[in-house]
C-alpha positions as CSV (number, residue, x, y, z in Angstrom):
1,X,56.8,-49.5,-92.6
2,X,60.6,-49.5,-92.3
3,X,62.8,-50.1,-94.1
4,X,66.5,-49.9,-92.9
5,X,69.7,-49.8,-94.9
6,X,72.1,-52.5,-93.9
7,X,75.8,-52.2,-94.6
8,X,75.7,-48.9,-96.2
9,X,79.2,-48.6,-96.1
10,X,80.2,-51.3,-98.2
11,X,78.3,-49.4,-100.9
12,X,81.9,-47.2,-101.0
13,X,84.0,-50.2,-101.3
14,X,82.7,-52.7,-104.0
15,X,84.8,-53.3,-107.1
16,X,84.6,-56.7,-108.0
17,X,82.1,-56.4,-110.2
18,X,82.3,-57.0,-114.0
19,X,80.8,-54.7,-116.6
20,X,77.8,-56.2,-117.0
21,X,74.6,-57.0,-115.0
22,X,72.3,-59.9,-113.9
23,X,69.2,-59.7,-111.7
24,X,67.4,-62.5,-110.5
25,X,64.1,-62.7,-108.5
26,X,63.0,-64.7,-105.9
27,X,59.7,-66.1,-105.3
28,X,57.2,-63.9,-104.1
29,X,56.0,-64.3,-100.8
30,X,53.6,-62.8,-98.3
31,X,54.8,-60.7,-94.8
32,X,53.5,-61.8,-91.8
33,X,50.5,-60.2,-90.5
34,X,51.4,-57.2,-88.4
35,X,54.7,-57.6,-90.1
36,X,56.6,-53.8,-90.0
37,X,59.9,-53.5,-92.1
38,X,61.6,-56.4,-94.0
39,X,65.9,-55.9,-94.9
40,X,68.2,-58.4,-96.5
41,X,70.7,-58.0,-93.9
42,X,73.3,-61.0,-94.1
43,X,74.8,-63.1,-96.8
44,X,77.6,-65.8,-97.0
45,X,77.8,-68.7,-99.1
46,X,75.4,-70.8,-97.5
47,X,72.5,-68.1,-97.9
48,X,70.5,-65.0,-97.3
49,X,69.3,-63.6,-94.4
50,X,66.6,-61.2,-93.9
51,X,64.6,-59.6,-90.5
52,X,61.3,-59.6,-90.3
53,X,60.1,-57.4,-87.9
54,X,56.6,-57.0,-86.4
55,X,55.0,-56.5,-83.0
56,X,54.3,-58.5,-80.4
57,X,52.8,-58.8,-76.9
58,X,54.2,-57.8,-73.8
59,X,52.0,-57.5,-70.9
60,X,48.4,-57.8,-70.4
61,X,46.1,-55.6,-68.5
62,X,42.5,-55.7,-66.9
63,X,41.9,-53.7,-70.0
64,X,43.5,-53.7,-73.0
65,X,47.6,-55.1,-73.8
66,X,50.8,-53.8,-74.4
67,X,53.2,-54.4,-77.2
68,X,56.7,-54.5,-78.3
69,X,58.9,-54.6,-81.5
70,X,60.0,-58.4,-82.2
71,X,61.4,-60.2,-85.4
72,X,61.4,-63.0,-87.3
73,X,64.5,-64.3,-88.8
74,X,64.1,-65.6,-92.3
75,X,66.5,-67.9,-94.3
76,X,67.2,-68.3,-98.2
77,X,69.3,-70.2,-99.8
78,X,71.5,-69.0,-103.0
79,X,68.5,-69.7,-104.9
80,X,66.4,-67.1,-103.3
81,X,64.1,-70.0,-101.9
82,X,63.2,-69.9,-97.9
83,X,64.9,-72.5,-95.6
84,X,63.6,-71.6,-92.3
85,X,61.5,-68.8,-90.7
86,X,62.6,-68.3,-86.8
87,X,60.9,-66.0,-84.3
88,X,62.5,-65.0,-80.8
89,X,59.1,-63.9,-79.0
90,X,60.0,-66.4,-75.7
91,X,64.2,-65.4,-76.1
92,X,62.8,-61.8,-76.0
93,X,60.2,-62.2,-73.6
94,X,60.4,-59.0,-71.6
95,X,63.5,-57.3,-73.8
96,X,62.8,-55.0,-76.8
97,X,63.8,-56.1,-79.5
98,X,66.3,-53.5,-81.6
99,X,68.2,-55.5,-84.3
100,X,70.0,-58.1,-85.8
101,X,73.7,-57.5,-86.8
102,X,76.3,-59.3,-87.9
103,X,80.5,-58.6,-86.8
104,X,82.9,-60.8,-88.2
105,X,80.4,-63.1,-89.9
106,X,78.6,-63.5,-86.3
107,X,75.1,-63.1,-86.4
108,X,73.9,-61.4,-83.0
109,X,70.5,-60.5,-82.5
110,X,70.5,-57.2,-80.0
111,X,67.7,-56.3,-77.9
112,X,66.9,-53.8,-74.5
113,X,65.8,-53.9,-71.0
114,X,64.7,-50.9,-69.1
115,X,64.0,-51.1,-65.5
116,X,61.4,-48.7,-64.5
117,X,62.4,-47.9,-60.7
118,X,66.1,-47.7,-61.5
119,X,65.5,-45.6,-65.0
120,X,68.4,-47.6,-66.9
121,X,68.0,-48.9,-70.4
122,X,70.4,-52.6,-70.7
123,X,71.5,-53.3,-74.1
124,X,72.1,-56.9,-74.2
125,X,73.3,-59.8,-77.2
126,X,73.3,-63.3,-78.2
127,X,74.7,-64.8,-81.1
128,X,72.4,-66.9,-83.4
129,X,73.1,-70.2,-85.0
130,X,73.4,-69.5,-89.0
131,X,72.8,-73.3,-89.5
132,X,69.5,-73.5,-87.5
133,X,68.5,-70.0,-86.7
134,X,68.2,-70.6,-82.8
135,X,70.2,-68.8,-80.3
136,X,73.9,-70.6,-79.4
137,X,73.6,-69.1,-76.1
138,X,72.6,-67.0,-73.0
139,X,72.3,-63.4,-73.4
140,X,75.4,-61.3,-72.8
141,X,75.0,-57.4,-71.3
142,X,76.9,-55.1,-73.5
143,X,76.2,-51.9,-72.0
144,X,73.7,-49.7,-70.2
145,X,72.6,-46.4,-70.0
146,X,71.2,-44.4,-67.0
147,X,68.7,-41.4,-67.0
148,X,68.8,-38.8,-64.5
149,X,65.4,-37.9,-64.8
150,X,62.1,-39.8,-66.3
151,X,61.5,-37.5,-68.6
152,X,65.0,-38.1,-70.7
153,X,65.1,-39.7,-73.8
154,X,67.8,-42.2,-74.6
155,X,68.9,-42.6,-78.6
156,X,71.2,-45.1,-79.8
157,X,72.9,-46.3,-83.0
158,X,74.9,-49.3,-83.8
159,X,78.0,-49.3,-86.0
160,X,81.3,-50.6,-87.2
161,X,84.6,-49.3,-86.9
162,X,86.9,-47.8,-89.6
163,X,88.2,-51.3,-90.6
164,X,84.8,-53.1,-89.7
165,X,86.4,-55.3,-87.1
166,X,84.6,-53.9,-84.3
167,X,81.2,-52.6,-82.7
168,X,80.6,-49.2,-82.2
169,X,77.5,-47.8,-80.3
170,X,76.8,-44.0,-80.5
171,X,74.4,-43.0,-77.8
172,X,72.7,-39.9,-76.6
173,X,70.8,-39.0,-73.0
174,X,68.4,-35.9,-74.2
175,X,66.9,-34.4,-71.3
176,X,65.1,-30.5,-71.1
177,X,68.2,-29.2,-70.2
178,X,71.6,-31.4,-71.9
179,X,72.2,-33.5,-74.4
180,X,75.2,-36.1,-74.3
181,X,76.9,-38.3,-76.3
182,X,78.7,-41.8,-75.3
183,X,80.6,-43.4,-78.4
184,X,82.5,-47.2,-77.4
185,X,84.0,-49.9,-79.5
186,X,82.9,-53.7,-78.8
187,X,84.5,-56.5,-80.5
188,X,83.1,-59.8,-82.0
189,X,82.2,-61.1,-78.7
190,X,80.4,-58.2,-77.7
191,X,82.5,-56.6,-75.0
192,X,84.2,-53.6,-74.4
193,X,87.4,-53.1,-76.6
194,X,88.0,-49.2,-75.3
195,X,86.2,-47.2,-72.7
196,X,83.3,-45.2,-74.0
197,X,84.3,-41.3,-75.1
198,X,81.7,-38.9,-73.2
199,X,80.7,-36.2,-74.9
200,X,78.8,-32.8,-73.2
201,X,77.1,-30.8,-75.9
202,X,76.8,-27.4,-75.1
203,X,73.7,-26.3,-77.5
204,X,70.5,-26.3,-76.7
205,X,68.5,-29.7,-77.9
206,X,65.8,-28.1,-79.3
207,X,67.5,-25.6,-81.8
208,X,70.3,-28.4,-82.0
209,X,70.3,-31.4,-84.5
210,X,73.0,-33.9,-84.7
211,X,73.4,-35.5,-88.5
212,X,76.6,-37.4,-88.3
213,X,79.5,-39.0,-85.9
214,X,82.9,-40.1,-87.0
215,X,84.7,-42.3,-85.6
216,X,88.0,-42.0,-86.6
217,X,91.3,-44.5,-87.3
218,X,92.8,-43.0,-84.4
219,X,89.6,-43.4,-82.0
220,X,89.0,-39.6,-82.4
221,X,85.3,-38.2,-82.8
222,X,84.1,-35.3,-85.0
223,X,80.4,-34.6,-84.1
224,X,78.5,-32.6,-87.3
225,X,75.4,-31.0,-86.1
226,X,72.9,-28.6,-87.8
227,X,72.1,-25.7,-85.5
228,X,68.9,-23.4,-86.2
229,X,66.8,-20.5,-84.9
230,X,63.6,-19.7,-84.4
231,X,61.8,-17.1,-86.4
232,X,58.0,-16.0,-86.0
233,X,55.5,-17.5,-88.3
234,X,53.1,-15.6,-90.7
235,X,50.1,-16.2,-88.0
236,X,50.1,-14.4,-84.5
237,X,51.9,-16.0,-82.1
238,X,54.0,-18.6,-84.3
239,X,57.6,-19.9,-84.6
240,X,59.5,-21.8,-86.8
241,X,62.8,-23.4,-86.6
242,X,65.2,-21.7,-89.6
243,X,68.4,-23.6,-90.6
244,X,71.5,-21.1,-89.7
245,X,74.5,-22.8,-89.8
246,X,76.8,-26.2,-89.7
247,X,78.7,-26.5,-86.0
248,X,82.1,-29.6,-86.7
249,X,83.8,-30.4,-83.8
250,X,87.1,-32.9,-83.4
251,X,87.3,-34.5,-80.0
252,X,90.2,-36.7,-78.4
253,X,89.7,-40.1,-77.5
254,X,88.4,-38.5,-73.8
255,X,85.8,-36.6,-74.9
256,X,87.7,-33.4,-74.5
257,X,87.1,-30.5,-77.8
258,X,90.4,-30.1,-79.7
259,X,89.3,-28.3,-82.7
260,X,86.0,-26.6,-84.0
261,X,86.2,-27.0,-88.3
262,X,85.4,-23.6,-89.3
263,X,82.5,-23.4,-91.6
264,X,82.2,-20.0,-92.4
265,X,85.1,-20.5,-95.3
266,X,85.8,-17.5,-97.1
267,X,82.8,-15.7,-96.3
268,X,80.4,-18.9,-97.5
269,X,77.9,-20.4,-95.0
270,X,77.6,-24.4,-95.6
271,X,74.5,-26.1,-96.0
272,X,74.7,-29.6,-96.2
273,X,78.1,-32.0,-95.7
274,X,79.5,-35.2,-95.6
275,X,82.3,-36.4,-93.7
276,X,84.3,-39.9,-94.2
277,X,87.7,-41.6,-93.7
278,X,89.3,-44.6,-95.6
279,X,92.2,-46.5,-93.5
280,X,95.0,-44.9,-93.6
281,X,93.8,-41.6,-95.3
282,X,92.7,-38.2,-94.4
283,X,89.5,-37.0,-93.1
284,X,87.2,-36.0,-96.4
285,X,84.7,-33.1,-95.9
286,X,82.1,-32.7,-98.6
287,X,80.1,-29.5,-98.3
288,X,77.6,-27.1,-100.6
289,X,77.8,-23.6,-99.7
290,X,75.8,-20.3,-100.6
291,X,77.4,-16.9,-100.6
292,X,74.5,-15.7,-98.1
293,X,73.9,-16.7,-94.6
294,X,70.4,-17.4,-95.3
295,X,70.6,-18.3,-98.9
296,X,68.0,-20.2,-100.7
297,X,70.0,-21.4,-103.3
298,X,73.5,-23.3,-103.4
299,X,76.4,-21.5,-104.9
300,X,78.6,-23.4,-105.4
301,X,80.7,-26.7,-103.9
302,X,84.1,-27.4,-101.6
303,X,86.3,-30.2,-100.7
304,X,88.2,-30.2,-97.8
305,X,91.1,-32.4,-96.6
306,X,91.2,-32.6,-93.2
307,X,94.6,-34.4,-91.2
308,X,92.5,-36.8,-88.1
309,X,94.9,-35.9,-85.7
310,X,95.5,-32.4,-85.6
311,X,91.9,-31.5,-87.1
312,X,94.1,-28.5,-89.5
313,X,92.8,-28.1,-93.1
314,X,95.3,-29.3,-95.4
315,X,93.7,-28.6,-98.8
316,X,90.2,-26.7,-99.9
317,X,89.4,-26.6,-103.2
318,X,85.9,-25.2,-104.2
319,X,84.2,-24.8,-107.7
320,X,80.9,-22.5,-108.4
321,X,78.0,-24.6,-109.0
322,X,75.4,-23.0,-111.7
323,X,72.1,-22.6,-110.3
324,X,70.3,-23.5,-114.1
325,X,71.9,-26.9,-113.9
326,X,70.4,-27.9,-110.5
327,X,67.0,-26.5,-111.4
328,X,65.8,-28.0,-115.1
329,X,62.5,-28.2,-116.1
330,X,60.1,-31.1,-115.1
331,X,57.0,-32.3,-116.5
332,X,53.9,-32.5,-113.9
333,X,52.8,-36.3,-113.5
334,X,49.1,-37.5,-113.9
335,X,48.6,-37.6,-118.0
336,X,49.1,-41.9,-117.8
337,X,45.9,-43.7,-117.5
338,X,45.7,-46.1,-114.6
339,X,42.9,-48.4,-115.4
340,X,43.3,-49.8,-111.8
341,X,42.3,-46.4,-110.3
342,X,39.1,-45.3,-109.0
343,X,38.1,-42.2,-109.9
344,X,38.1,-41.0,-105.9
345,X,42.0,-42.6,-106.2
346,X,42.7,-40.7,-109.6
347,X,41.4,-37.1,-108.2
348,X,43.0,-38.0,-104.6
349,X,46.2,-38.5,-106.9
350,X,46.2,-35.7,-109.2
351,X,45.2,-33.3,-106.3
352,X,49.0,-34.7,-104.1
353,X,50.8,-34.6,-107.2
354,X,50.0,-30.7,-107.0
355,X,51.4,-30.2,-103.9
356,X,53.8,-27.4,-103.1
357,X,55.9,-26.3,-100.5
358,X,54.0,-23.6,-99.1
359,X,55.7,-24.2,-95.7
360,X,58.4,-22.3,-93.7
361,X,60.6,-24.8,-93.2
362,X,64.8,-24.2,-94.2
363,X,65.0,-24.8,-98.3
364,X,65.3,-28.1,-100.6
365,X,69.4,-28.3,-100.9
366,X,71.2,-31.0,-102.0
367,X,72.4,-33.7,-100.0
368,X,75.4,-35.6,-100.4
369,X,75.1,-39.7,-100.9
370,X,78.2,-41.0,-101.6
371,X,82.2,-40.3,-101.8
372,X,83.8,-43.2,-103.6
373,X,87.6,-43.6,-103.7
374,X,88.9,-44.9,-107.2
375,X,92.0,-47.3,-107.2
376,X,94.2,-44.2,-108.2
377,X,93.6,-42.3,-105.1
378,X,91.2,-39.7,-106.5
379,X,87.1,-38.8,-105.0
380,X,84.3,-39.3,-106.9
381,X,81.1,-37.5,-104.9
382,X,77.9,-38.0,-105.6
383,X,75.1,-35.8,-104.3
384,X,70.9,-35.9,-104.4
385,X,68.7,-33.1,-104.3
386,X,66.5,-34.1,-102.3
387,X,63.4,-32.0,-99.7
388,X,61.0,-33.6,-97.6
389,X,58.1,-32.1,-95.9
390,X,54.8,-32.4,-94.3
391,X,51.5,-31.6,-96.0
392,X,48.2,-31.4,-94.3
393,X,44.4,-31.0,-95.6
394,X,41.3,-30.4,-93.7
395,X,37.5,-31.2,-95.0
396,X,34.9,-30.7,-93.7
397,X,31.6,-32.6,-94.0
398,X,28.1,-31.5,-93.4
399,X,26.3,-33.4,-91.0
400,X,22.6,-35.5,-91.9
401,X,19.1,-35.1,-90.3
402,X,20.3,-32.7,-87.9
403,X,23.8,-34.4,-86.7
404,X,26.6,-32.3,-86.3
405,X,29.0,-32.3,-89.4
406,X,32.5,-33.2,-89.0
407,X,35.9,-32.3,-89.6
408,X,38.4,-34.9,-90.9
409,X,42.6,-34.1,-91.0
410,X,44.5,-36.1,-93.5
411,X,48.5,-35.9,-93.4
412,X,51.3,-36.5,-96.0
413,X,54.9,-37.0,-96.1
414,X,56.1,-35.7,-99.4
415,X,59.5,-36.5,-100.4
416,X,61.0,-34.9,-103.9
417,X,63.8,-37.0,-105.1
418,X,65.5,-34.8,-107.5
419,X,68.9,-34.1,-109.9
420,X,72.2,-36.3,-109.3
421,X,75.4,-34.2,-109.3
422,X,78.6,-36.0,-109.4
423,X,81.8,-34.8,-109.7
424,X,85.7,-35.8,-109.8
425,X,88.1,-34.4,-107.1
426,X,91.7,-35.4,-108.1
427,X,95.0,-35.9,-106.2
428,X,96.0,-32.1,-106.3
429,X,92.6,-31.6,-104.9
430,X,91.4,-29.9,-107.7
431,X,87.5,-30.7,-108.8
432,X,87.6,-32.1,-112.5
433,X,84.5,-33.5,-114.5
434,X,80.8,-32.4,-112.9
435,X,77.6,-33.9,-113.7
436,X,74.1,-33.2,-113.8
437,X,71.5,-36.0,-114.3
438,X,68.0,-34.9,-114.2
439,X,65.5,-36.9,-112.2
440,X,62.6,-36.2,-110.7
441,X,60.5,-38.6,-108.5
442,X,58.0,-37.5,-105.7
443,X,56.9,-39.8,-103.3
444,X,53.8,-39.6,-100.8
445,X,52.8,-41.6,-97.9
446,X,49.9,-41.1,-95.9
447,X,50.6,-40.5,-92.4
448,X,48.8,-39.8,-89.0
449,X,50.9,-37.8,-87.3
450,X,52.1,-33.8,-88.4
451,X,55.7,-33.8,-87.4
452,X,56.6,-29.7,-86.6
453,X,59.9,-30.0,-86.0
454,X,63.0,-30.9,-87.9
455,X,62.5,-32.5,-91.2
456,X,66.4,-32.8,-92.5
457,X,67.5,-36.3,-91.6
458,X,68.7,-37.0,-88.0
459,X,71.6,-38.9,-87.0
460,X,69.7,-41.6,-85.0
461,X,66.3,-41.4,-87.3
462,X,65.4,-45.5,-88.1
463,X,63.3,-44.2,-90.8
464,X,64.4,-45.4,-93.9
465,X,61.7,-43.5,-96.1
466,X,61.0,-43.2,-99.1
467,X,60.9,-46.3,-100.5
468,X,60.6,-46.2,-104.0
469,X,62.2,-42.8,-104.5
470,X,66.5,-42.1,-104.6
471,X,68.8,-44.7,-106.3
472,X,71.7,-46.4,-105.4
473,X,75.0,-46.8,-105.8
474,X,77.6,-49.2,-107.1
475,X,81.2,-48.8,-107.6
476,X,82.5,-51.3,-110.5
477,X,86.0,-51.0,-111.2
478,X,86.5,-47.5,-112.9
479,X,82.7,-47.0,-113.7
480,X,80.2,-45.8,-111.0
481,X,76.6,-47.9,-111.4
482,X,73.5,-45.5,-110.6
483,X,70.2,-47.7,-110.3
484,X,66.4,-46.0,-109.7
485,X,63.3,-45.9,-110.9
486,X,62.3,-43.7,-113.2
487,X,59.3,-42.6,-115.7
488,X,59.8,-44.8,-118.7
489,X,59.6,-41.1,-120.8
490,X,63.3,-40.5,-119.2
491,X,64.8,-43.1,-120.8
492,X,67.0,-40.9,-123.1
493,X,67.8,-38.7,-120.6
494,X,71.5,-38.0,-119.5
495,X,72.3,-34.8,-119.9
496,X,71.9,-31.3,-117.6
497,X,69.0,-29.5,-119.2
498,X,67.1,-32.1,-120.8
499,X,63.1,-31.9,-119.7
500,X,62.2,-34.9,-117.5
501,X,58.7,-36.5,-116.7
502,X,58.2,-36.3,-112.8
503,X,57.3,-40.2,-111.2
504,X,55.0,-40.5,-108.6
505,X,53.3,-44.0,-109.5
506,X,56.4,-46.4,-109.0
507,X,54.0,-49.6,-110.2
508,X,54.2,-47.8,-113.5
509,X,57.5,-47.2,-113.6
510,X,61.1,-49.0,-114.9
511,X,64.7,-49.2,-113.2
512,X,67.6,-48.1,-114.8
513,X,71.1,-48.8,-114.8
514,X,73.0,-45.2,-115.4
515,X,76.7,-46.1,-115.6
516,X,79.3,-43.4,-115.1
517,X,83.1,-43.4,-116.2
518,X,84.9,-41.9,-113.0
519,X,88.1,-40.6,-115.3
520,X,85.8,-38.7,-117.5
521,X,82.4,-38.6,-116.8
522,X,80.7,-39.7,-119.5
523,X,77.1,-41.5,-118.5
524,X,75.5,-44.4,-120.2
525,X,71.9,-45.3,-119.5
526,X,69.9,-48.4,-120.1
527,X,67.0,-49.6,-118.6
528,X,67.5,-52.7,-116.2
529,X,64.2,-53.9,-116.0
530,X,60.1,-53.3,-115.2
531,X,58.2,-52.8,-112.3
532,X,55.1,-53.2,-113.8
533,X,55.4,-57.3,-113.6
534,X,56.7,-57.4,-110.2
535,X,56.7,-55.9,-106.5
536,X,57.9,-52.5,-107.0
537,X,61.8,-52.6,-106.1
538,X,63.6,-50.3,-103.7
539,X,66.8,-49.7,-105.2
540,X,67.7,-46.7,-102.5
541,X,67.2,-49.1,-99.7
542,X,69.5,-52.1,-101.3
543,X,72.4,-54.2,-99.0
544,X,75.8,-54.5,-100.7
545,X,77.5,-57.6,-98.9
546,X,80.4,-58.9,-100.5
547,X,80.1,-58.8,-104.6
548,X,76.2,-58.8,-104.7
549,X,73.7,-56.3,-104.0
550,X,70.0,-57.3,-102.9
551,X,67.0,-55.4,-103.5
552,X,63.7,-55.9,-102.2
553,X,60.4,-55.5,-104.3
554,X,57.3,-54.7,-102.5
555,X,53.6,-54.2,-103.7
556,X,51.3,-52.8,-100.5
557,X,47.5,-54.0,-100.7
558,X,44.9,-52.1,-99.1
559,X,43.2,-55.2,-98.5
560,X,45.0,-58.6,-97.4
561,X,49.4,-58.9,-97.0
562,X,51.4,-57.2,-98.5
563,X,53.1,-59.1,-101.6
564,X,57.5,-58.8,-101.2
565,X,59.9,-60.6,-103.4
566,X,64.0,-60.4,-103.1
567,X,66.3,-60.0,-106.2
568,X,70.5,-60.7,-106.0
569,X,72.1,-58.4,-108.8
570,X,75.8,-59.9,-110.0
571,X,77.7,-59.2,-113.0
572,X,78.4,-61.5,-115.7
């Protein structure tokens, strides 16, 4: 199921909130059936809105049908109780559907049309009626894209400006042999505002992965991509792509390259960054470094400001991370008794939670989440470790009165949620206060398909996984508000060093409310509340809209609908 993060950028910018508190569930209710990701993604004074997606049909055949992605538009008022529940399967009759969004308090539902003969993908939009949830209008074309040969693949990603005021669609036409990027403003009713920036990249797509696109105040782009290499395998005949380095590239409002960011700085090879820009303020990079070209391990950390319209470095300041502080020691999970469990469920259990990374893939490194700017002008950062991988298991079982036996290939997405580093970056550029909160959570969810290729996040990836696993963050005046799940063992723990329990059964587990003073860096930790009474919450995947944050709790069943209730935290 998906689960997408709406607003995410808002999460930088709240600090209305008071000191402390308040969360307040909604009823539970059932998804539809065939229902596949459920988002808060609006709210406004006269409710909540969330998108229902699930499939639907598109064409029938002398044998067998064909489907395509649809929604359902769902209403609550401020209560958290459902006024209406609107699909759009006849307004989408032969469109796909892609999203809702809202610009400017307009709520647009977005969908695609692709003609066959003419290999050109429409992007059309029509604005929806908050009162009544039906459509105000026709649908309007926004753009369209066109393939030069069948076998390209055409990404896109929607969204907002540096002030929020406008639309802006990334796009990418990846073929066997190119791999371009379109980037164009829209404004609130849908049409052009600028004419779209074309960008060639010159790498090739399969050793190529692009993890972030800014669009700058002064409609500049800087493109961050991951580039890697392949090295042979342990078995005959094998590859495997290896990380090697960052590539950060400034382009002018025409496409054309003005500047390539070095990232080679001072004989340090990054491996992870984070780029953003407040109005009226410099470019921000964010990067963790290792003293090794291949290095397993992150040395230390650097800031970089970076002037958006010259692309020249104006400050770097770095500080040497110690590796003991990033690595404490965890607890294996499995000792609490679930009485709910099988024993087939326990021992499937125990035998994931002892999975390791036995796999070639590029190292776990921590990934920036968040820079937050306090009201003095100063950075706070705040970084994940965070590795995810593929595990696969084969068994074989013996066949019966002389049938064949058979083989049967189970497959896992493991994702290790791990430590929280913040740290303080002050006017001069200088880092101040880091620190280390130990966490550990390891999700797994079954899945059919072995993905080979990348596994670090891609800029146009709609998976929103894991679910349960990562926090989020809130920004409340001078404190920075960390919520997650965690063991109920790690209650006292706030400090670098301290042993944690590792959680892997969310049901079991409670959220807590870490708050952080951003002048000094002391960390307070309390527990919010209990999954164990309700669907399991999803702080990581949370919507920030205005001056509340909504969570959604979900509890799969393996038999019947899955049971989803929505929570609106305020302070008191």
């Amino acid at each position: 199921m998906k689960w997408n993060l709406f607003f995410s950028a808002t999460l930088l910018s709240l600090t209305c909130f008071a000191q402390k508190p308040k969360i307040t569930w909604g009823d539970e209710f059932k998804l539809k059936k065939g229902s596949t990701d459920l988002e808060v993604i609006y709210a406004d004074k006269n409710g909540v809105f969330l998108q229902e997606g699930h499939l639907a049909m598109k064409s029938y055949f002398l044998i067998g049908a064909s489907s395509r992605s649809s929604a359902t538009l769902v209403k609550l008022d401020r209560s958290l109780v459902e006024v209406y529940r609107n699909d759009y399967n006849s307004e989408l009759k032969g469109k796909e559907f892609i999203q809702f969004y809202v610009l400017q308090d307009k709520l647009f539902v977005i969908a695609t049309d692709y003609e066959k003969k003419e290999k050109t993908l429409t992007l059309f939009g029509a604005e929806v009626d908050k009162n009544s949830g039906n459509l105000k209008g026709d649908w309007v074309q926004v753009t369209s894209f066109q393939k030069e040969e069948k076998a390209d693949m055409i990404n896109l990603k929607i969204t907002l400006n540096s002030d929020s005021s406008n639309m802006v669609i990334v796009s990418t036409i990846a073929g066997k042999a190119r791999n371009e990027y379109a980037i164009q403003e829209f404004d609130k009713n849908l049409k052009a505002s600028s004419r779209p920036i074309n960008i060639s990249n010159e790498f090739d797509p399969q050793t190529f992965q692009l993890e972030d696109v800014l669009y700058t105040i002064n409609k500049k782009v800087v493109l961050v991509g991951r580039i890697y290499e392949f090295q042979e395998g342990k078995k005959k005949k094998s590859k495997f792509l290896e990380f090697s380095n960052y590539n950060i590239r400034l382009y002018d409002d025409k496409g054309k390259k003005e500047k390539e960011i070095n990232t080679n700085v001072n004989g340090k090879w990054l491996s992870s960054t984070k780029l953003i820009q407040e109005k009226d303020k410099d470019i921000v990079l964010a990067a963790f470094y290792s003293n090794q070209r291949k290095g397993k391990v992150i040395d230390g950390m650097l800031v970089q400001r970076i002037n958006p319209v010259t692309g020249e470095v104006i400050s770097t300041s770095e500080k040497v991370i110690n590796h003991s502080l990033l690595s404490g020691d965890t607890d294996e999970p499995g000792d609490d008794i679930d009485e709910s469990e099988s024993k087939a469920e326990r021992r499937e259990r125990e035998k994931l939670d002892k999975i390791k990374d036995e796999g070639e893939a590029f190292s776990k490194f921590m990934q920036f989440r968040n820079i937050l700017y306090t009201k003095n002008g100063e950075l706070v950062i705040v970084a994940e470790k965070y590795h995810h991988y593929i595990h696969t298991t084969q068994h074989f079982s013996p066949g019966v009165n002389g049938s064949p036996g058979t083989w049967t290939t189970r497959s896992y997405s493991v994702y290790e949620c791990g430590d929280i580093l913040m740290c303080k970056i002050d006017n001069a550029g200088n880092i101040g206060w880091m620190q280390i909160l130990p966490k550990a959570q390891r999700e797994v969810i079954p899945t059919g398909n072995y993905y080979s290729g990348f596994t670090h996040s891609a800029f146009f990836d709609a998976s929103s996984r894991p679910f349960y696993a990562g926090f989020a963050v809130l920004q409340v005046n001078n404190e920075i508000q960390l919520l997650f799940n965690d063991n109920p063992k790690n209650a006292v723990v706030t400090q670098a060093g301290q042993k944690v329990k590792t959680t892997s059964r969310f049901a079991k587990s409670h959220c807590y409310l870490v708050s952080v003073d951003a002048s000094t860096g002391k960390m307070q930790r309390k527990m919010f509340f209990t999954n164990s009474d309700i669907p399991t919450s999803m702080p990581r995947l949370g919507s920030v809209i205005g001056e509340e944050m909504y969570i959604v709790g979900k509890e799969d069943r393996f038999l019947g609908k899955s049971k989803v209730a929505v929570a609106k935290i305020t302070m008191k």
